[in-house]
ROGUZA-23971 format. One record per residue: residue number from 1; residue in one letter; x, y, z of N, C-alpha, C in turn. Coordinates in steps of 0.1 Angstrom, whole numbers, always signed. Atoms other than C-alpha are relative to their C-alpha. Layout:
// ROGUZA-23971
+-----+---+-------+-------+-------+-------+-------+-------+-------+-------+-------+
:   k : r :  n.c1 :  n.c2 :  n.c3 : ca.c1 : ca.c2 : ca.c3 :  c.c1 :  c.c2 :  c.c3 :
+-----+---+-------+-------+-------+-------+-------+-------+-------+-------+-------+
: NUM : A :     X :     Y :     Z :     X :     Y :     Z :     X :     Y :     Z :
...
+-----+---+-------+-------+-------+-------+-------+-------+-------+-------+-------+
// end
This chain:
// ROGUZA-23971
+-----+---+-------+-------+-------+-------+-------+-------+-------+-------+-------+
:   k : r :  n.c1 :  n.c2 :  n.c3 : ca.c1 : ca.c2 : ca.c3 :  c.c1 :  c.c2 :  c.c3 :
+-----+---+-------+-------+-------+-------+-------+-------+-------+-------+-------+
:   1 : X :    +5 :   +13 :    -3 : +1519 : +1083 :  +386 :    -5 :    +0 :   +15 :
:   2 : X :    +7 :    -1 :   -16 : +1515 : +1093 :  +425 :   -15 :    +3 :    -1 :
:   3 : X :   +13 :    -9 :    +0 : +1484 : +1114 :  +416 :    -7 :   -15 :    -6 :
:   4 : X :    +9 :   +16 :    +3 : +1472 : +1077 :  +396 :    -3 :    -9 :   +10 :
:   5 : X :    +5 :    +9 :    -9 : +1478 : +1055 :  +426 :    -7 :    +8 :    +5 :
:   6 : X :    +3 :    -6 :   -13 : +1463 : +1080 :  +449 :   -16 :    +3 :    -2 :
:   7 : X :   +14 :    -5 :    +9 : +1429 : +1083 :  +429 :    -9 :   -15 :    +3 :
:   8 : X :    +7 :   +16 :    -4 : +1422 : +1044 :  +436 :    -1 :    +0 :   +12 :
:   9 : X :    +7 :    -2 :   -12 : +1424 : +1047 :  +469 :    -9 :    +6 :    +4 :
:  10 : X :   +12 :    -4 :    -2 : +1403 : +1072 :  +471 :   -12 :    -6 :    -7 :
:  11 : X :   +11 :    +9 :    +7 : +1380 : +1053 :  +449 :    -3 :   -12 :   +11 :
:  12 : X :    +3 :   +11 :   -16 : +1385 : +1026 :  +480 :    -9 :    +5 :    +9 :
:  13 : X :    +7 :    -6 :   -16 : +1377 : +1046 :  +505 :   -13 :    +5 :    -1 :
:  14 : X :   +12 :    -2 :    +2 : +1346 : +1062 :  +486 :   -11 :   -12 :    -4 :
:  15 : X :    +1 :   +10 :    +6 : +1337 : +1025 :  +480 :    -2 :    -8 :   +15 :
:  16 : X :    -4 :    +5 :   -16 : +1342 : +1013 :  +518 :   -12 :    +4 :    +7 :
:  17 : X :    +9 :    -2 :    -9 : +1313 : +1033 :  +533 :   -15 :    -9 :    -8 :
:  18 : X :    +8 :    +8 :    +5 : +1289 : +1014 :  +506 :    -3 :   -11 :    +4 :
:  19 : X :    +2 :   +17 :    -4 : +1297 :  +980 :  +518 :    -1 :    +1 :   +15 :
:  20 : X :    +7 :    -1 :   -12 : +1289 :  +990 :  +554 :   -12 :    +1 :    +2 :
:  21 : X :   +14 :    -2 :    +4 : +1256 : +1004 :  +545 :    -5 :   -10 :    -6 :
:  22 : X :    +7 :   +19 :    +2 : +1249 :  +968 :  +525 :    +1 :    -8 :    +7 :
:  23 : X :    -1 :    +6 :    -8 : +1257 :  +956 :  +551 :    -9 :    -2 :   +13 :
:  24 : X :   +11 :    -5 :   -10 : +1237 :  +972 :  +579 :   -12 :    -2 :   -10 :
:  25 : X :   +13 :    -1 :    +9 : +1207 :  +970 :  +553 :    -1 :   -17 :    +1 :
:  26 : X :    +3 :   +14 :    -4 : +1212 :  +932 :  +552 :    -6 :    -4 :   +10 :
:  27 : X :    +3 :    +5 :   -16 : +1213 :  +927 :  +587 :   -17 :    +4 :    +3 :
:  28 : X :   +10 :    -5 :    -4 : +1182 :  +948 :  +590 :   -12 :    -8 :    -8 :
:  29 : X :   +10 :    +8 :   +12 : +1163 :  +931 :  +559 :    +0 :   -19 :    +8 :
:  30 : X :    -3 :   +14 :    -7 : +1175 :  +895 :  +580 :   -14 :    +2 :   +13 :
:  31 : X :   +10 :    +1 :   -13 : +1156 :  +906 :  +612 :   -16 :    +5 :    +1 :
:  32 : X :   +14 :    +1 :    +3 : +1129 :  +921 :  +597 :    -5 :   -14 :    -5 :
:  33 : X :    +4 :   +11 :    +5 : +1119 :  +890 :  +581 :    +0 :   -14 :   +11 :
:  34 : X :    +0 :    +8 :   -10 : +1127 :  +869 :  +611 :   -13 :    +3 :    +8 :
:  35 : X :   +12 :    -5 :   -10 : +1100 :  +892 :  +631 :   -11 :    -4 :   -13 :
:  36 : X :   +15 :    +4 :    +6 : +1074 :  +886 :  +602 :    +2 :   -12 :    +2 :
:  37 : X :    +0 :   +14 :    +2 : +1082 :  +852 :  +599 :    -9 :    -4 :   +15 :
:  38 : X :    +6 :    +0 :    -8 : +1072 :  +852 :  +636 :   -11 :    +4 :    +2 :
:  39 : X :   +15 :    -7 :    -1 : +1041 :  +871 :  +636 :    -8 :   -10 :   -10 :
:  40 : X :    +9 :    +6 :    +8 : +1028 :  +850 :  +606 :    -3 :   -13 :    +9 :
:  41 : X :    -5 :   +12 :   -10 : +1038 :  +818 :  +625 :   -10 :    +3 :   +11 :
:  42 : X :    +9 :    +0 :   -10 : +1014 :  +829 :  +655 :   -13 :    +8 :    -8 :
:  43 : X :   +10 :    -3 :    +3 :  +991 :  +844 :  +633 :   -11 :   -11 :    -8 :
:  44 : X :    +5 :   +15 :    +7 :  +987 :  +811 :  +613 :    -3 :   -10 :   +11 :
:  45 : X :    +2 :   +17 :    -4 :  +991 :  +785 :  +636 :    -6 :    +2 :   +18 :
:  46 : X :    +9 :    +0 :   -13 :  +980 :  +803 :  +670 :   -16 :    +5 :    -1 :
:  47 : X :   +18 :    -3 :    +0 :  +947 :  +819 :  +663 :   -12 :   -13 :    -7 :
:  48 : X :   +16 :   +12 :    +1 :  +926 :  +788 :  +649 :    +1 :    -3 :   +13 :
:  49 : X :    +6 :   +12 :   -16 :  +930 :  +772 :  +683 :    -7 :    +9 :    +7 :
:  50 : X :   +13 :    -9 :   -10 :  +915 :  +803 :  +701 :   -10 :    +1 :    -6 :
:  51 : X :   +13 :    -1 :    +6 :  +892 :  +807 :  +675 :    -8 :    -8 :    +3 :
:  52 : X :   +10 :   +12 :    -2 :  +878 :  +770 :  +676 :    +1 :    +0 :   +13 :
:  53 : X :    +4 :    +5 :   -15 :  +875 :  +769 :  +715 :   -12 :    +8 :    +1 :
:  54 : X :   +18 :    -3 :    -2 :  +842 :  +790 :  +715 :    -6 :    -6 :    -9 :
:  55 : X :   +11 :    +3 :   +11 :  +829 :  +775 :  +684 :    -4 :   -15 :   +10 :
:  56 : X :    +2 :   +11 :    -8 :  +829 :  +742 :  +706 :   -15 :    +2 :    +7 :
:  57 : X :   +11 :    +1 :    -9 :  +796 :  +737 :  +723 :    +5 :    +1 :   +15 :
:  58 : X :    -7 :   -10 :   -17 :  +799 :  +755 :  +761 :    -2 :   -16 :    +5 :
:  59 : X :    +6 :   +10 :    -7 :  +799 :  +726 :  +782 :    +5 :    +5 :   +17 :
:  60 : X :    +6 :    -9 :   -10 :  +793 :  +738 :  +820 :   +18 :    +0 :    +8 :
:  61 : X :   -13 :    +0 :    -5 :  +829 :  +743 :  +840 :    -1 :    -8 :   +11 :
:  62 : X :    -2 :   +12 :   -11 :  +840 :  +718 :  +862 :    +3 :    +9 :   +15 :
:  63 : X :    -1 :    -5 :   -11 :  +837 :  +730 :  +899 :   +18 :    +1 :    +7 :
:  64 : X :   -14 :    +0 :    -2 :  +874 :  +740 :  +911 :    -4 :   -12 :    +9 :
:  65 : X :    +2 :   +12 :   -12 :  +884 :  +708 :  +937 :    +2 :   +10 :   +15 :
:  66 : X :    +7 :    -9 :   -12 :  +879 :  +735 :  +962 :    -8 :   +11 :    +0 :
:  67 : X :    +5 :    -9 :    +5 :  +853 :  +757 :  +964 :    -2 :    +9 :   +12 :
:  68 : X :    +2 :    -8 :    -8 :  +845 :  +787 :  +982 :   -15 :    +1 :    +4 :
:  69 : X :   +13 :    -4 :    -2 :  +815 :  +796 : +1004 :    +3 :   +18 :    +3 :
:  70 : X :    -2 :   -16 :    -5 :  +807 :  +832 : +1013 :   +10 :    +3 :    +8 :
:  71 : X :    -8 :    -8 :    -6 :  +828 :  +857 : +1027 :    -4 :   +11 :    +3 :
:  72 : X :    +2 :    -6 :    -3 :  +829 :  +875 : +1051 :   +12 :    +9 :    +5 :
:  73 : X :   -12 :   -12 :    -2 :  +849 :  +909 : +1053 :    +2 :    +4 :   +17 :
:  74 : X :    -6 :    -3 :   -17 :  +869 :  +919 : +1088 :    +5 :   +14 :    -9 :
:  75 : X :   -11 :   -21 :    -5 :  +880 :  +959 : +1089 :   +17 :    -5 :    +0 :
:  76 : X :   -12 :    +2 :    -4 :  +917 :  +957 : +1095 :    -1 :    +2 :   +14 :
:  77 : X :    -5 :    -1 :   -14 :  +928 :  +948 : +1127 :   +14 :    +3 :    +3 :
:  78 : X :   -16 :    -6 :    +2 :  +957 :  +964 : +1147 :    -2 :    -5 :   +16 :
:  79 : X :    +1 :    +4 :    -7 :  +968 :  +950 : +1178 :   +15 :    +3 :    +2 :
:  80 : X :   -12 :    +0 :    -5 : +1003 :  +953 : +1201 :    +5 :   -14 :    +2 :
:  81 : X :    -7 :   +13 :    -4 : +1026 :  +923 : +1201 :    +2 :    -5 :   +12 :
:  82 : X :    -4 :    +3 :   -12 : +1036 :  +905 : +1232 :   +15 :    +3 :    -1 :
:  83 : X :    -9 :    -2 :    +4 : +1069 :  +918 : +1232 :    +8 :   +13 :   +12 :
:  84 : X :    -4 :    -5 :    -9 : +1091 :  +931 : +1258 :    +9 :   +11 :    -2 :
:  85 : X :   -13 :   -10 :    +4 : +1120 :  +947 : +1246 :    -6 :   +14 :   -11 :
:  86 : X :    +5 :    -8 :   +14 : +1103 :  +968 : +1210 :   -12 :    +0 :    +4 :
:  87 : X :   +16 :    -5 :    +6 : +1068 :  +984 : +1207 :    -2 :   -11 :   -11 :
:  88 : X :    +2 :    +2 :   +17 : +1060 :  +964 : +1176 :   -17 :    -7 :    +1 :
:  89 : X :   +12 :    +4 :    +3 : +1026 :  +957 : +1162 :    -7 :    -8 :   -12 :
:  90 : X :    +5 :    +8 :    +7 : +1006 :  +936 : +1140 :   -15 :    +2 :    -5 :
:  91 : X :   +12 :    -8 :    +7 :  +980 :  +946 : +1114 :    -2 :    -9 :   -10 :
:  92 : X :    +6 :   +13 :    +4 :  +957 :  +918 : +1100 :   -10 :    +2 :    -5 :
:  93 : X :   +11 :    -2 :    +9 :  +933 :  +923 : +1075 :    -7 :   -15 :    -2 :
:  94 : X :    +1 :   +17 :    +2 :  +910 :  +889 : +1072 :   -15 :    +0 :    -6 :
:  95 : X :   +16 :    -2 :    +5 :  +877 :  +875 : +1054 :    +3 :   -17 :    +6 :
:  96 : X :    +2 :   +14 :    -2 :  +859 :  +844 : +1072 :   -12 :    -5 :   -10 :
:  97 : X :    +4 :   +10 :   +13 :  +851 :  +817 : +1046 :   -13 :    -8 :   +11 :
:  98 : X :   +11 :    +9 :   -12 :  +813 :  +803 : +1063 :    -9 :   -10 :   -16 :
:  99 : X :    +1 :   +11 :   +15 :  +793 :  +776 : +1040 :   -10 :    +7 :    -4 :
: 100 : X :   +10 :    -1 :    +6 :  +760 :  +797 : +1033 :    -1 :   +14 :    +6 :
: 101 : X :    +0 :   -12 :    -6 :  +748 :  +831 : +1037 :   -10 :    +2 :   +11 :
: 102 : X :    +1 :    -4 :   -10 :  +725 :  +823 : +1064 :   +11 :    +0 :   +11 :
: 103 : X :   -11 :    +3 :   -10 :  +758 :  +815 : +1085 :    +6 :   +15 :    +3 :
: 104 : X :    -7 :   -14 :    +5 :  +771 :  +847 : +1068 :    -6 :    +8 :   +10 :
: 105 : X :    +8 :   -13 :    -5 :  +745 :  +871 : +1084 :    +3 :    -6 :   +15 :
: 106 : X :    -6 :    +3 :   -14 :  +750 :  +848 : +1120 :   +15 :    +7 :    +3 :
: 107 : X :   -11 :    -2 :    -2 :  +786 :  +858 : +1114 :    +6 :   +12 :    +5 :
: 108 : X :    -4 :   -14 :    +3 :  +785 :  +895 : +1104 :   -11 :    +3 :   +16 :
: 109 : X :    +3 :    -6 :   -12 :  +761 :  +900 : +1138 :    +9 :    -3 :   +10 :
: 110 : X :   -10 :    +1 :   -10 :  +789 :  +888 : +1157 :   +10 :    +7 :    +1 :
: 111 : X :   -17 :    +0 :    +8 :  +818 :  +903 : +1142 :    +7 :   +12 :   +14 :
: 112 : X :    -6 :   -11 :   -12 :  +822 :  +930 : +1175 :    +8 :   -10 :    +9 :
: 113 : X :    -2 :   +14 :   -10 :  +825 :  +895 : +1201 :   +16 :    -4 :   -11 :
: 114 : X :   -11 :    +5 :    +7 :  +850 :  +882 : +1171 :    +9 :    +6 :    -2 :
: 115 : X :   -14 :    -8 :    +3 :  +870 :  +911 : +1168 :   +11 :    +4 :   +11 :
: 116 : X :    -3 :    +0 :    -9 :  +875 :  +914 : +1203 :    +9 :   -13 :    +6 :
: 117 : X :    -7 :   +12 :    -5 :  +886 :  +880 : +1209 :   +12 :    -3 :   -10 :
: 118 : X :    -9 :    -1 :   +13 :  +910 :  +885 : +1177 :   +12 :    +8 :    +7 :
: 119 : X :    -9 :   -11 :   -11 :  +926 :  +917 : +1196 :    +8 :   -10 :   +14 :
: 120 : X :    -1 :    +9 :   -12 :  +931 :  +892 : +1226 :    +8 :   -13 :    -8 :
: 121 : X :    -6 :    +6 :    +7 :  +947 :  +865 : +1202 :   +14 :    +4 :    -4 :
: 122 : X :   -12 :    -1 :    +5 :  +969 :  +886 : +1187 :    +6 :    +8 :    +7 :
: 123 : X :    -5 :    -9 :   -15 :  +981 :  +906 : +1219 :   +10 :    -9 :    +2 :
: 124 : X :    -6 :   +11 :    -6 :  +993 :  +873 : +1232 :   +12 :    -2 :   -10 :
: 125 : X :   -13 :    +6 :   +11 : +1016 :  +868 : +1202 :   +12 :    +6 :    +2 :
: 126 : X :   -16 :    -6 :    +2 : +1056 :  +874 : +1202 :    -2 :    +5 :   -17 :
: 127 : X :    -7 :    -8 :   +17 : +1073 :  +891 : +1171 :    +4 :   -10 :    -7 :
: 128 : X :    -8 :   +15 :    +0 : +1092 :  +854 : +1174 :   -13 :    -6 :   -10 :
: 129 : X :   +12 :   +12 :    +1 : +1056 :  +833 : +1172 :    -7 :    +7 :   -13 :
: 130 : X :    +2 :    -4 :   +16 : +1045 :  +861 : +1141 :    +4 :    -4 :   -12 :
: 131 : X :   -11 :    -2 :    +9 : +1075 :  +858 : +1122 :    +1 :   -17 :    -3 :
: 132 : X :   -11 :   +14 :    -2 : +1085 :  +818 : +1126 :    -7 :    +0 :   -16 :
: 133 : X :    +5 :    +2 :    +6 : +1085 :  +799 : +1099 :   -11 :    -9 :    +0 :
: 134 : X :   +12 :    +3 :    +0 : +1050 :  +787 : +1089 :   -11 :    +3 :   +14 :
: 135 : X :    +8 :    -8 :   -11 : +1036 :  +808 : +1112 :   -14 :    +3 :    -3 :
: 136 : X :    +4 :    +2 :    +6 : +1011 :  +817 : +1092 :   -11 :    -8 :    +1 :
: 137 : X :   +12 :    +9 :    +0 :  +992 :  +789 : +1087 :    -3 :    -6 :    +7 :
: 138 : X :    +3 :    +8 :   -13 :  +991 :  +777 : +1119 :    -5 :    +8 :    +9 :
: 139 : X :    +6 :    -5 :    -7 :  +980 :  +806 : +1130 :   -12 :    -2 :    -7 :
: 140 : X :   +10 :    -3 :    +5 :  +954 :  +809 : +1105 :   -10 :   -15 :    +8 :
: 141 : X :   +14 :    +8 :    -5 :  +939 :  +773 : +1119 :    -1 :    +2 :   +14 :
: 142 : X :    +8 :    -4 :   -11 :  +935 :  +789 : +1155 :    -7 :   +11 :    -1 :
: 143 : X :   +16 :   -18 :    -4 :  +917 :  +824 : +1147 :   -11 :   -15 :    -9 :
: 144 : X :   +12 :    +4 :    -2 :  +894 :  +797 : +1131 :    -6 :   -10 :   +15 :
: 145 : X :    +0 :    +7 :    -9 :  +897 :  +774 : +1163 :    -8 :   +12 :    +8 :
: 146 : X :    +2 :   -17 :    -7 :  +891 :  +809 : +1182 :   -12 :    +5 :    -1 :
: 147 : X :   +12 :    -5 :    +4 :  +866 :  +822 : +1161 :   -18 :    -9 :    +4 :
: 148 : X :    +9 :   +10 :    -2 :  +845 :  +794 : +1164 :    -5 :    -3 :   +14 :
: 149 : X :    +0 :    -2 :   -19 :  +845 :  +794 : +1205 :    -6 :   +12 :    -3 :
: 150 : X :    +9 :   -14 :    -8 :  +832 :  +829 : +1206 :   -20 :    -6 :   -11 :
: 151 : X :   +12 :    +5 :    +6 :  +806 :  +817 : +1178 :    -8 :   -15 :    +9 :
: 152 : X :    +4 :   +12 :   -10 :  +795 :  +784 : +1200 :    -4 :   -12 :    -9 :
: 153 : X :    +0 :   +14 :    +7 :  +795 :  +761 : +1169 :   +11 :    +3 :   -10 :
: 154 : X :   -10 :    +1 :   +14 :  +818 :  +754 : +1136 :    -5 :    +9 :    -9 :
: 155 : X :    +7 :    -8 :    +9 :  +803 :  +777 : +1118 :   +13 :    +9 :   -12 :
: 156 : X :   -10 :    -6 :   +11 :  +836 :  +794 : +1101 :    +7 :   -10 :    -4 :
: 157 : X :    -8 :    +6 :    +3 :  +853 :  +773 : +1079 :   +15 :    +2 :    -4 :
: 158 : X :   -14 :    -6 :    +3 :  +885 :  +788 : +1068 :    +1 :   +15 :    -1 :
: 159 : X :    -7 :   -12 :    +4 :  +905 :  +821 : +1073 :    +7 :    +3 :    -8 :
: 160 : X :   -17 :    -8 :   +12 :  +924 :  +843 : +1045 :    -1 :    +7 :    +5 :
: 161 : X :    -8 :   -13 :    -2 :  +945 :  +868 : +1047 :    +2 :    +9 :   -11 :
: 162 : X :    +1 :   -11 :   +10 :  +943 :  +901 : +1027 :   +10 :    +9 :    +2 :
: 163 : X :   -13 :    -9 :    -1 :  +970 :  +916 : +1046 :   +11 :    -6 :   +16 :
: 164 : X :    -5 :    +5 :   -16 :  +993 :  +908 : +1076 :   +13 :    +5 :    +0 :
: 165 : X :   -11 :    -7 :    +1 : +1019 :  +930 : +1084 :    +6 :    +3 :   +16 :
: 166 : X :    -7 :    +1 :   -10 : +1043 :  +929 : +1115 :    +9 :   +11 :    +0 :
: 167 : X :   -10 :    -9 :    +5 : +1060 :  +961 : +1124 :    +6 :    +4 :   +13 :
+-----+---+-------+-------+-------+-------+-------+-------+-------+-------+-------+
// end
């Protein structure tokens, strides 16, 4: 009778790795079906909308509420901090925003006089007066303040920055 009970168990045990494997197969058959379910789901209900947005008649793009005039490219500038204690320096990459490209070409024959008086701007600066907060943009409205003196009218409208690195 030992050898009887002992024949079921093993019958268990050969019986036990089955229902793990239906099990893992479930789980697997669940998530597949979850991922289609999602793909159909954006395949149905998101592509008409991109579809119908070209079929629409173009109608002309609304001007951003700010627009850009030409630009003009600056070299990278490298200049020494005002700074007593550390060596440290300041490397400023910039494009000046003018309203038209005759301004542009006024601009780009200057750009020796502007880069010089740029070097001279940012000499004067601390590591302190770089760093503060909103430093930045307060500097950005004196290189136009700046720029505009060596130019002898308004002619630049706004400076960006492409790079500005304090080291």
């Amino acid at each position: 009778m030992a050898d009887k009970e002992e024949k079921p168990k093993g019958d268990e045990a050969a019986e036990a790795p089955p229902k793990k494997s239906k099990l893992l197969l479930i789980i697997a058959l669940v998530n597949l079906l979850a991922v289609g379910g999602m793909g159909a789901y954006l395949v149905l209900f998101q592509a008409p909308a991109a579809a119908a947005a070209p079929a629409a008649p173009a109608a002309p793009a609304p001007m951003p509420a700010t627009s850009y005039g030409p630009l003009v490219e600056m070299t990278p500038l490298v200049a020494n901090l005002n700074d007593e204690r550390i060596g440290r320096y300041i490397r400023v990459t910039l494009h000046l925003e003018v309203p038209d490209e005759e301004t542009k070409t006024k601009v780009e024959e200057a750009i020796i006089p502007i880069r010089n008086r740029l070097v001279i701007f940012f000499s004067e600066l601390t590591t302190e007066q770089a760093n503060a907060s909103g430093a930045r943009e307060r500097i950005r409205g004196e290189l136009v303040e700046a720029i505009n003196e060596v130019l002898g009218a308004p002619l630049v409208r706004r400076v960006f920055y492409t790079d500005f690195v304090v080291q």
